[in-house]
C-alpha positions in Angstrom: 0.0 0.0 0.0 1.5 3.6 -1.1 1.3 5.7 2.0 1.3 9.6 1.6 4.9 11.0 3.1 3.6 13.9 4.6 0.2 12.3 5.9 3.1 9.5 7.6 5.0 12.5 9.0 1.9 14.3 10.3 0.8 11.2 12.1 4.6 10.3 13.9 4.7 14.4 15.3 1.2 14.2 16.5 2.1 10.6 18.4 5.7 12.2 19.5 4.1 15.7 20.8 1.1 12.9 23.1 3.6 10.9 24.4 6.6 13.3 25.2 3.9 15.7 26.8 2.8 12.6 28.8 6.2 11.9 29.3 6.8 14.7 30.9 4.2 15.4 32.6 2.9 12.3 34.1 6.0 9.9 34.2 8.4 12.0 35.0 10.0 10.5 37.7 8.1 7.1 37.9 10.2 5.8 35.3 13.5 6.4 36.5 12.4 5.2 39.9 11.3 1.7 39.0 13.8 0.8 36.2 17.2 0.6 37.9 20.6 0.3 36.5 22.8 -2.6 36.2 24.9 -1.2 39.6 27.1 1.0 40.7 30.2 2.7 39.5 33.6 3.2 41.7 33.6 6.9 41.4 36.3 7.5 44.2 37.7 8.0 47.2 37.3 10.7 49.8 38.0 11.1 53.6 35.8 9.5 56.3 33.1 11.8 57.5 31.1 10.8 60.7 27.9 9.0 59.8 29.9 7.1 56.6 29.2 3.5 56.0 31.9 1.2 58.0 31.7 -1.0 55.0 32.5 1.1 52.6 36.4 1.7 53.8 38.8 1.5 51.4 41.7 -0.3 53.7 44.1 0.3 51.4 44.4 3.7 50.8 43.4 4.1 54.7 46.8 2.1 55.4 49.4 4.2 52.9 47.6 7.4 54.1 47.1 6.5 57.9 43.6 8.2 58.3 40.5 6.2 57.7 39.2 6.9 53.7 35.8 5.5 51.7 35.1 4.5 48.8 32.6 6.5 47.1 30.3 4.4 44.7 27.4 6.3 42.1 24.4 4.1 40.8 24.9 3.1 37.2 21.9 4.6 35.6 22.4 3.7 32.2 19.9 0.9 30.8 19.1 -0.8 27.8 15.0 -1.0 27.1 13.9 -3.1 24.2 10.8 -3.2 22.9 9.3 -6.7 21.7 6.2 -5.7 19.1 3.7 -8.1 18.0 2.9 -7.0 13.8 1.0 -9.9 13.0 -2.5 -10.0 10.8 -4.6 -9.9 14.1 -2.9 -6.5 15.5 -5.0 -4.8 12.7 -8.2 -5.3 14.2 -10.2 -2.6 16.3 -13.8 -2.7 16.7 -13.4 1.3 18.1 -11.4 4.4 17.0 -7.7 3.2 18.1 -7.0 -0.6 16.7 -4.4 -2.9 18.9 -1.2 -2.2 16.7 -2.2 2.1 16.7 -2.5 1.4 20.5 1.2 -0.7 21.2 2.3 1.8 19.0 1.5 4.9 21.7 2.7 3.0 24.3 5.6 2.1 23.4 6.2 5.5 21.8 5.6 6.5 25.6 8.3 3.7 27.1 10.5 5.1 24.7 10.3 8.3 25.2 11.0 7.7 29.5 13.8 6.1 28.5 15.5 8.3 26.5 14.7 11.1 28.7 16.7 9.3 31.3 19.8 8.5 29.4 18.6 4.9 28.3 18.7 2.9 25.3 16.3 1.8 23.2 15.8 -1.1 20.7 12.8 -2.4 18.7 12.1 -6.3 17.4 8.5 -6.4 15.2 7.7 -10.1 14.7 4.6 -11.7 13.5 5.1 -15.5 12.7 9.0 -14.3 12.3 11.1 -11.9 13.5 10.4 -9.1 11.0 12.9 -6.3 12.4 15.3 -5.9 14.5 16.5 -2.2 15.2 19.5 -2.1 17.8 19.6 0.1 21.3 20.3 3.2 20.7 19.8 6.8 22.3 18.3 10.0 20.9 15.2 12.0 19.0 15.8 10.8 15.4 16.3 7.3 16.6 13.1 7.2 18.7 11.1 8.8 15.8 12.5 5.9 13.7 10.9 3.1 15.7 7.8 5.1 15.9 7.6 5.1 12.1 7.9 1.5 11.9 5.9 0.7 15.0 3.5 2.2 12.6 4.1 1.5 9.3 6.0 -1.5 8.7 4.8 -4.1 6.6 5.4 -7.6 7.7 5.7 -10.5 5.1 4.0 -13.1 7.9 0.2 -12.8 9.6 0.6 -15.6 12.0 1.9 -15.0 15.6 5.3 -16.8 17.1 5.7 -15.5 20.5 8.4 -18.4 21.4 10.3 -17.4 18.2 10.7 -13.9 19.4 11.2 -14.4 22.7 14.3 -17.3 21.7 15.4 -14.3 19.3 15.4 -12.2 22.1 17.6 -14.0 24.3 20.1 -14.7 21.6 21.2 -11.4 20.6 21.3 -9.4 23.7 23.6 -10.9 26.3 22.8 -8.8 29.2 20.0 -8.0 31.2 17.7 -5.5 29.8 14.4 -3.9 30.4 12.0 -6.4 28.2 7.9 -5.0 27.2 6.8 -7.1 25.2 3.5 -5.8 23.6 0.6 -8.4 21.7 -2.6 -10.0 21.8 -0.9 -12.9 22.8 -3.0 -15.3 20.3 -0.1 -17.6 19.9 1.3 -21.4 20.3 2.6 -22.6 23.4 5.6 -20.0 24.5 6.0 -21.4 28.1 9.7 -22.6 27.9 10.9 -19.1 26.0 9.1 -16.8 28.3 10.9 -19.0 31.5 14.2 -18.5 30.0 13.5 -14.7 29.5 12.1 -13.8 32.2 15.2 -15.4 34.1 17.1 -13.5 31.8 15.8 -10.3 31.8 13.7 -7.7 33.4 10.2 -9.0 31.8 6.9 -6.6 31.2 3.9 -8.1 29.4 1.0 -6.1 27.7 -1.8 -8.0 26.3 -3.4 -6.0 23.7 -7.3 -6.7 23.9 -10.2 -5.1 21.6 -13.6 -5.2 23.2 -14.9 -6.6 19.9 -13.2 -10.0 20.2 -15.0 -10.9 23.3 -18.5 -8.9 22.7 -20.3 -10.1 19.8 -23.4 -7.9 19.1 -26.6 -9.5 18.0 -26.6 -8.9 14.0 -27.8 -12.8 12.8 -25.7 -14.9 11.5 -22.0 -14.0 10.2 -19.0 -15.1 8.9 -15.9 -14.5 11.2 -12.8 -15.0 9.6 -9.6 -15.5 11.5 -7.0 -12.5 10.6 -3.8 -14.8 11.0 -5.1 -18.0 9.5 -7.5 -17.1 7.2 -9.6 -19.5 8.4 -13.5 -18.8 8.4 -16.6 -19.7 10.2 -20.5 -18.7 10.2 -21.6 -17.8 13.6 -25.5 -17.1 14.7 -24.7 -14.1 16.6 -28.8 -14.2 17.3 -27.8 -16.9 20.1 -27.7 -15.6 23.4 -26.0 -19.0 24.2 -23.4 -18.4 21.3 -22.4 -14.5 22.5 -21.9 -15.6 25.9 -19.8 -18.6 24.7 -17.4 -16.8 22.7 -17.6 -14.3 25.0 -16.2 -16.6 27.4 -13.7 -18.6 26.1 -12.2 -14.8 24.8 -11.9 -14.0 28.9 -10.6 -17.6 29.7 -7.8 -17.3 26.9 -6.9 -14.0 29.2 -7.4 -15.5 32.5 -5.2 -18.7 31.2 -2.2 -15.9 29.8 -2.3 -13.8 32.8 -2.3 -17.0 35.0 1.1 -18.6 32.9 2.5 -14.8 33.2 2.2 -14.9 36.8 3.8 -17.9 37.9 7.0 -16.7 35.9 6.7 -13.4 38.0 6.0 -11.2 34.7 5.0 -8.1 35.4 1.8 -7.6 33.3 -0.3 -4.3 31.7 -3.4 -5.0 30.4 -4.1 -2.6 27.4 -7.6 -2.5 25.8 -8.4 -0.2 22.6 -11.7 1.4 24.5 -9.8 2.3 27.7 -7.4 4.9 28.5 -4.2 3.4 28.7 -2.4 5.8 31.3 -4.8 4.7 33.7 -3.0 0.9 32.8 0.1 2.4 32.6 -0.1 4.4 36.0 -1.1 1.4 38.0 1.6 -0.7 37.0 4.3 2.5 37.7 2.2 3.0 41.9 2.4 -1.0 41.9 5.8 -1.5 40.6 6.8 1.5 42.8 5.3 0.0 46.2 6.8 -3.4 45.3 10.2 -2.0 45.0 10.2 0.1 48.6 8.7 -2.8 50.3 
């Protein structure tokens, strides 16, 4: 599909001028408070002071200068934040304004944004049934408005959804421990043995991407639903009480089953839906993640 340059353009300012206003304004400091740094860096050493850590005593230097002296130690802020984006056929579909890959999109536009505000790198991987692309951590504007374009924009050659594949890509190319949000719907085979490996690995935040429209099925007779990834088509009486509630049902179990398998690996989870605001979400998980961490 030809997009128009400037109508691209128009659309990446308006997300960057949201999310670096939000930024700013609402996740100032929550960011840098919950996302630590790998740390600390031997900065160096001064003369005792009364109240100093014992511990920290450098016996060395307090022997050749024969007066007690510290070393001094600052918190290695700088991190490395990747964001893991689902691009496959079923991220298309919204049933409101925003649809679930517009919606990863701003969020991750927002995580990217905290991050490079605080000195952090940033890296992108879009998969679908593949790993599509792969941009390496780096720092800055430009390099932030480039994953934002292809957040976006890209085009993927697959529609299916390999969560395991990802994940296993993942872990192979970046060997220390980084800041992990991984945004999809999660619609996907069995990724239980990739997601315990990276959530060992790394520092782990899952965000299920839900549209109210695959679990609410209005009463319009009988229609053909045809899955987005597969292709795969099926006519449903939508008339049927019985039926709504059904699919409605097995839609929340799928969620309750993910959240459930997330949990006992201690992923952090954010549950984003296309009718909700997502700084509510987003907030939540900052308080919770906040309390956690002074506990």
């Amino acid at each position: 599909m030809t997009r128009d340059p400037k109508e691209i353009l128009k659309k990446i300012r308006r997300i960057e001028l949201r999310t670096r206003h939000l930024v700013n304004s609402v996740f100032a400091g929550q960011y840098h408070s919950v996302f630590k740094g790998r740390g600390m860096n031997f900065e160096e050493v001064r003369e005792y002071a009364p109240g100093d850590e014992i511990r920290a005593i450098d016996w060395n230097v307090t022997a050749r200068m024969n007066t007690p002296y510290i070393k001094k130690f600052t918190e290695e802020r700088e991190l490395t934040v990747m964001l893991l984006v689902d691009v496959s056929a079923s991220g298309v579909f919204g049933s409101v304004d925003l649809s679930k890959r517009e919606l990863a999109a701003e969020v991750a536009s927002i995580l990217a944004f905290s991050a490079i505000n605080n000195n952090d790198k940033v890296g992108l991987i879009l998969f679908s049934q593949e790993v599509e692309l792969f941009i390496p951590p780096k720092k800055g504007r430009l390099h932030t408005l480039r994953l934002i374009r292809e957040m976006l924009y890209f085009e993927p050659k697959g529609r299916k959804t390999n969560i395991a594949g990802a994940l296993d890509y993942l872990n192979r190319i970046m060997s220390r421990r980084c800041v992990v949000f991984a945004i999809s719907d999660f619609m996907a085979p069995d990724f239980t043995k990739a997601l315990t490996v990276t959530s060992r690995r790394h520092d782990l935040v899952a965000m299920p991407v839900i549209d109210p429209g695959e679990g609410e099925i209005p009463d319009v007779g009988i229609v053909t639903l045809e899955d987005a990834e597969t292709g795969e088509q099926i006519d449903v009486d939508t008339s049927s009480r019985a039926v709504r509630e059904g699919l409605a049902e097995l839609n929340e179990e799928r969620l309750r089953t993910l959240e459930r398998l997330l949990r006992s690996r201690r992923v952090d989870i954010v549950r984003l839906a296309t009718d909700e605001d997502y700084l509510v979400a987003l907030r939540t998980f900052f308080d919770q993640r906040e309390r956690r961490l002074a506990a």
